[in-house]
Phi, psi and omega in degrees: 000116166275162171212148187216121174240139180269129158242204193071040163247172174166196183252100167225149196291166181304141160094351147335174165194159186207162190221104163279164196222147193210112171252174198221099174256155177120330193166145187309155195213033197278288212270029178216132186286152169252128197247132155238134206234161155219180167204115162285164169278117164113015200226125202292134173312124191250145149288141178251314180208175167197155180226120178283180214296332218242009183075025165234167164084036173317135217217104176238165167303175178260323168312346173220016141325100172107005181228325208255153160160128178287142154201192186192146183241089177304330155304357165225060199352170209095150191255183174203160130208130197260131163258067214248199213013094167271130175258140191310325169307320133349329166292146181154146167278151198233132200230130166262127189235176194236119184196155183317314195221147202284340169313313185209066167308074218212020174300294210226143196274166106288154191282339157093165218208115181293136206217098162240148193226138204234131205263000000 
């Protein structure tokens, strides 16, 4: 059974930075791109980034381009999203999922990790 558990959430002011962690048990996730979604309240969960298994082809959303950037250390299955200039907008639980194909990396969830940016 996998599990992904996410940290690195909190309360930090605009313009702040924070670095979440999506760590990976259950089974090796070396050969499954990795992803990040979020959902503000009252708003359908949006994708943020994505990275494939060997660390190429990184993808971000347009809204955190040029803020954000995905990686990952597959020897310690785990995941990142490094986060800087934060905007209040940027609030949202922040969820890491896991998946076969890079279209739709979404086999497996994480429990999501709370993000508030204060302006």
């Amino acid at each position: 059974q996998v599990q992904l558990v996410e940290s690195g959430g909190g309360l930090v002011q605009a313009g702040g930075s924070l670095r979440l962690s999506c760590v990976a048990s259950g089974r090796a996730l070396s050969t499954y791109t990795m992803a990040w979604f979020r959902q503000a309240p009252g708003k359908e969960r949006e994708f943020v980034a994505k990275l494939r298994w060997n660390g190429s082809t990184p993808s971000y959303a347009d809204s955190v381009k040029g803020r954000f950037t995905v990686s990952r250390d597959n020897a310690k299955n785990t995941g990142y999203l490094q986060m800087n200039s934060l905007k209040p907008e940027d609030t949202a639980v922040y969820y890491c999922a896991f998946g076969l194909r890079y279209t739709n990396p979404t086999n497996y969830w994480g429990q999501g990790t709370q993000v508030t940016v204060s302006s």
